[in-house]
N, C-alpha and C positions, 0 to 999 in steps of 0.2 A: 815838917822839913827837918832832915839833920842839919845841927849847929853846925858840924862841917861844909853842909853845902851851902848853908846859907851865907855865911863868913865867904865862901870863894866867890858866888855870885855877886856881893855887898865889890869885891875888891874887881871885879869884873866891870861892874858898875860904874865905879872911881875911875876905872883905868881910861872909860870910856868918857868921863867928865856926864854921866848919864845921871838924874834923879829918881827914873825909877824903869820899869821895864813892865812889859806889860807881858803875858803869856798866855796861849791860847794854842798852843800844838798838843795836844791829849796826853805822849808819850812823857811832854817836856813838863807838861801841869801834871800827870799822877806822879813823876820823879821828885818832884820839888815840893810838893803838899801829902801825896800819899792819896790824892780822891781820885775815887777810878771812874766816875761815871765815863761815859762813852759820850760822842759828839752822835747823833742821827747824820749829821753830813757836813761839809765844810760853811756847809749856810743854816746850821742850827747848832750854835757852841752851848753848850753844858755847864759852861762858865771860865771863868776866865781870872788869872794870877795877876793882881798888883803889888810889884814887889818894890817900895823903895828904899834907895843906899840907906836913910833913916829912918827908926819906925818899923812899926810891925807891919809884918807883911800880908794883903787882904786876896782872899778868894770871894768872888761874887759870880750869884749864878741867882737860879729864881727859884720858887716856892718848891717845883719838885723834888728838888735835888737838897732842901734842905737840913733835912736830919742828915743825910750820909755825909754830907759835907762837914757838919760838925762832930760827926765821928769820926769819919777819915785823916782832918786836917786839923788838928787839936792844937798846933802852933801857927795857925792860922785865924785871924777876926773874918770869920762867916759873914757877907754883907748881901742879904737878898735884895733887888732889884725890882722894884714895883711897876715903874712907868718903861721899862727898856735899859738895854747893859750901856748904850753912850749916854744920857743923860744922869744916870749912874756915876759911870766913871768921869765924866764931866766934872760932877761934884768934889769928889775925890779930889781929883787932879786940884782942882782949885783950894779948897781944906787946906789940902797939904803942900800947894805953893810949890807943885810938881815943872819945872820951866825945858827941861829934856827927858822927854821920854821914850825909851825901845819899844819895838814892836817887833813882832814877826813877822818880815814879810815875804817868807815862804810860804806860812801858812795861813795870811790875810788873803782875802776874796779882794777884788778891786774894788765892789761895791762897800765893804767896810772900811778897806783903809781909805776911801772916799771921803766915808762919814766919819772917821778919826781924825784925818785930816780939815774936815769943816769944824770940827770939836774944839782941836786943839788952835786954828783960828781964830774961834772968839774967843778963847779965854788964853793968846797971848805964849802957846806952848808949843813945844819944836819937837815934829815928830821925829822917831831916828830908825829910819828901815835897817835891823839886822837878820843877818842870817847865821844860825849854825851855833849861838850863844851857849846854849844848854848842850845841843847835841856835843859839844865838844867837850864840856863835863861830862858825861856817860858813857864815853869811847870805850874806857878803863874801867872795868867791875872792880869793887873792892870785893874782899873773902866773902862777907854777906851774900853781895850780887851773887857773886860766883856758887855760890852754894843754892841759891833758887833755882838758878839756871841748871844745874845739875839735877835739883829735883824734881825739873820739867823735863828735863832729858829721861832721864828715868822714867818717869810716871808715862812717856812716850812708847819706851821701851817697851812697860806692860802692858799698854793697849794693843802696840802691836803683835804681842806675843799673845795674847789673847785672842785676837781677829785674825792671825796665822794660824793657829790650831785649828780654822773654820773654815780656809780657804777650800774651796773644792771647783771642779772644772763645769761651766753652767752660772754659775752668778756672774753677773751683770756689776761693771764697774760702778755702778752706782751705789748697789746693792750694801758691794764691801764701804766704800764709802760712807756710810750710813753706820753701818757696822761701827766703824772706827769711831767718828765721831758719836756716837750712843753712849760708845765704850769711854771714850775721854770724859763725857758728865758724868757720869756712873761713878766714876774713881776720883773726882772729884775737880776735875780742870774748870776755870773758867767758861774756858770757848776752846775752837779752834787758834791757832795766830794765823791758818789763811786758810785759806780752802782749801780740803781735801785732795791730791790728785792721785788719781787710781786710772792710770793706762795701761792696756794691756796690747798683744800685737803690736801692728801697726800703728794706732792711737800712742803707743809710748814711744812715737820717734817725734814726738810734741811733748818738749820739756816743760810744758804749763798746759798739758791737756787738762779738758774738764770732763769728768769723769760721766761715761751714757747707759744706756741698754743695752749693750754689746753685750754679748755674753762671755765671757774669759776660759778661753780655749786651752787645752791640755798642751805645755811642751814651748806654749809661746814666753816671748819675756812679760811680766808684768809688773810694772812699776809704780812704786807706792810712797809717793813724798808724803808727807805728816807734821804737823806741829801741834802743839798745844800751849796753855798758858796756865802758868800757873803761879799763885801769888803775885800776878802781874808781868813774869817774864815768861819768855820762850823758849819753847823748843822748836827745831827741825831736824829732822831724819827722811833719808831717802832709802828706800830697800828693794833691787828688784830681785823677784823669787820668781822659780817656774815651778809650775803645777804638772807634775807627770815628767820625764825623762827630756833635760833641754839636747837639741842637737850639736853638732859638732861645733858651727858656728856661734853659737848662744854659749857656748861653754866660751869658747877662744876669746870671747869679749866684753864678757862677765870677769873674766880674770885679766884683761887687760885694763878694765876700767880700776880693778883693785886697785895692780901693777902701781897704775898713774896717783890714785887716793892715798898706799903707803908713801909714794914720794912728795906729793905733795903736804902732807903732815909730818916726814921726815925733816923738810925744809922749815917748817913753822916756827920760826924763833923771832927774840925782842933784836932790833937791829938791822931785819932784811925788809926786804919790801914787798909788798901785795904783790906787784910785779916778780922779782925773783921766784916767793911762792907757786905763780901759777906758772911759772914756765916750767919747773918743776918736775909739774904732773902732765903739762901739754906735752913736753916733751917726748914723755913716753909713747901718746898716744901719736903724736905727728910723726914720731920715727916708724909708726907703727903701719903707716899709710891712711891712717882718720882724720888728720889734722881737719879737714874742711869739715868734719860733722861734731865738732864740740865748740859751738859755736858761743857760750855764755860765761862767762867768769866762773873760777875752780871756787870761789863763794864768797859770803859775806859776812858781815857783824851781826849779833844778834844778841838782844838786850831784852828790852820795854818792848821795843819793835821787831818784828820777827828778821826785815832786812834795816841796817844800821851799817854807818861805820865803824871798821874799817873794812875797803876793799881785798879782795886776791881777784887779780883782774891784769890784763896787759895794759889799764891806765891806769893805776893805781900804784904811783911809785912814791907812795910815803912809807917812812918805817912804821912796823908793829912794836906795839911796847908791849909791856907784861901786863897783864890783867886784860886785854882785849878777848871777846871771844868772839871765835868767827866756824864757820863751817867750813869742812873741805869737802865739794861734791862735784869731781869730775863724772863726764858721761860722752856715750858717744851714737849717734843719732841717727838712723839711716830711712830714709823716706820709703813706705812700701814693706818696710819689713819691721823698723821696732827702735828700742830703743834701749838701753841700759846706763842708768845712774844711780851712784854708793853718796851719801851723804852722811858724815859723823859733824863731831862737834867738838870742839878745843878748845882749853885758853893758852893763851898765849904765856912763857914765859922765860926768863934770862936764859935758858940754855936748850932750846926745844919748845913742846907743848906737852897738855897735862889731857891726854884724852878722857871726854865727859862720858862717851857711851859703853855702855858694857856688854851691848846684845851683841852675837858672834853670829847671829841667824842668816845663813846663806847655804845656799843648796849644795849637796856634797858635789865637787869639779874637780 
């Protein structure tokens, strides 16, 4: 953990009248320790952060995870867990005379904070259900953040430049799919930060298609969202490309979804709000007679997590501050025929944004 962040969560803590705080949301424990294992599911944690206002702060998790944990979290006391993580942390809490303690309970199961709740029963301790603790220290990348994020953006960039050089008319949206992601461990990404979507035709008038055997036809739209992870943060990009000469109409709203994406990251500064932002880019497209087929938020934050705060959204009327980064990816949707969405990526700052992508890859129009 940076001294920086541990000093603002300690005064976090205070403010709360809290003794210590417990952590157990994946994004919020690799931000705050640096251990990246993975959770297998909300009902198998990896291990879990006790942080108190006093005192060093403990990561406990169990036998597998033991060497990476003491690699990864070197300003952290490693505590494996022999019998199970509440009678564990039971101990703990008691040692250290813990009397209010945070949780997360976003990302607690009912059945755990069940048994947190009978935990801290007997032994006299007051559970305190927060939400949003952490997430609201990570809104804001510092230059560091910002700089991973960039190099996931990029390192995005060359798979897809690489898996573009190979598109041909005949492969099967899976195919590419497969492709991209091959190409992301190859070069060196973590994982994915979601799953691949590779729509083509009609399949891309579904902004979160999953990608089949269809074979990708010459001249249709074909859309290709992407992320990856690297060093822990993400990327996303969206790019639709056609394969062979697009028609009149493919052309007309291909360049109207630009239209709307230049304005919407025209708009992008510290000061306005999610909302203002997307009306931005809606606007375009709703004068344009599409308003009913762009139906999801012009985009989101993206961190640790591929979606984060902050919003661009029509609910989303908080200001953007500097160092936030978010995506602009309007689109526009039409059922039966297809679908087109441009996705880049920005940070936010005092007088504008600072665009993270540098591929210019779109079909000549």
């Amino acid at each position: 953990m940076k001294p920086s962040l541990l000093t603002a969560l300690k005064n976090r803590l205070r403010r709360r009248n809290l003794d210590a705080v417990l952590i157990s949301q994946p994004h919020n424990r690799r931000y705050l320790s640096g251990f990246s294992a993975l959770d297998h599911g909300i009902e198998e944690t990896a291990g879990v952060l006790l942080i108190p206002r006093r005192g060093t702060p403990q990561l406990i998790t169990d036998s597998r995870f033991a060497l990476a944990a003491r690699a990864e979290a070197p300003t952290f006391e490693v505590i494996i867990h022999r019998k199970g993580l509440i009678p564990c942390l039971k101990k703990l809490c008691q040692d250290q005379q813990i009397r209010r303690c945070g949780f997360e309970s976003h990302y607690t199961l009912h059945a755990t904070a069940d048994k947190l709740a009978k935990m801290a029963k007997h032994i006299d301790m007051e559970l305190v259900a927060l939400t949003d603790l952490v997430e609201k220290m990570r809104i804001c990348k510092d230059e560091a953040e910002q700089t991973k994020i960039e190099q996931a953006v990029l390192l995005n960039e060359e798979v897809f430049q690489e898996v573009f050089a190979q598109l041909r008319p005949g492969l099967s949206e899976i195919e590419v799919a497969l492709l991209i992601e091959n190409s992301m461990r190859r070069k060196g990404a973590e994982r994915p930060s979601f799953d691949t979507i590779v729509a083509a035709g009609p399949n891309s008038a579904q902004p979160h298609a999953v990608p089949g055997l269809r074979p990708i036809q010459a001249g249709e739209p074909l859309v290709i969202d992407m992320g990856l992870i690297l060093a822990g943060y993400c990327s996303d990009m969206t790019r639709t490309v056609v394969l062979g000469e697009p028609d009149h109409k493919t052309k007309e709203i291909i360049r109207l979804v630009r239209q709307a994406q230049q304005a919407g990251m025209a708009a992008v500064r510290a000061g306005v709000t999610g909302k203002e932002v997307d009306e931005a880019a809606r606007s375009i497209i709703r004068d344009a007679g599409y308003g009913d087929n762009f139906g999801h938020g012009l985009g989101h934050g993206v961190g640790l997590a591929v979606h984060e705060a902050p919003g661009l959204s029509p609910r989303y009327k908080k200001k953007l501050k500097p160092g936030m980064v978010v995506t602009v990816e309007p689109g526009i949707y039409i059922e039966g025929w297809g679908g087109v969405r441009l996705e880049n990526m920005v940070v936010v700052e005092e007088d504008g944004c600072r665009l993270l992508n540098r591929d210019t890859t779109f079909i000549d129009i």
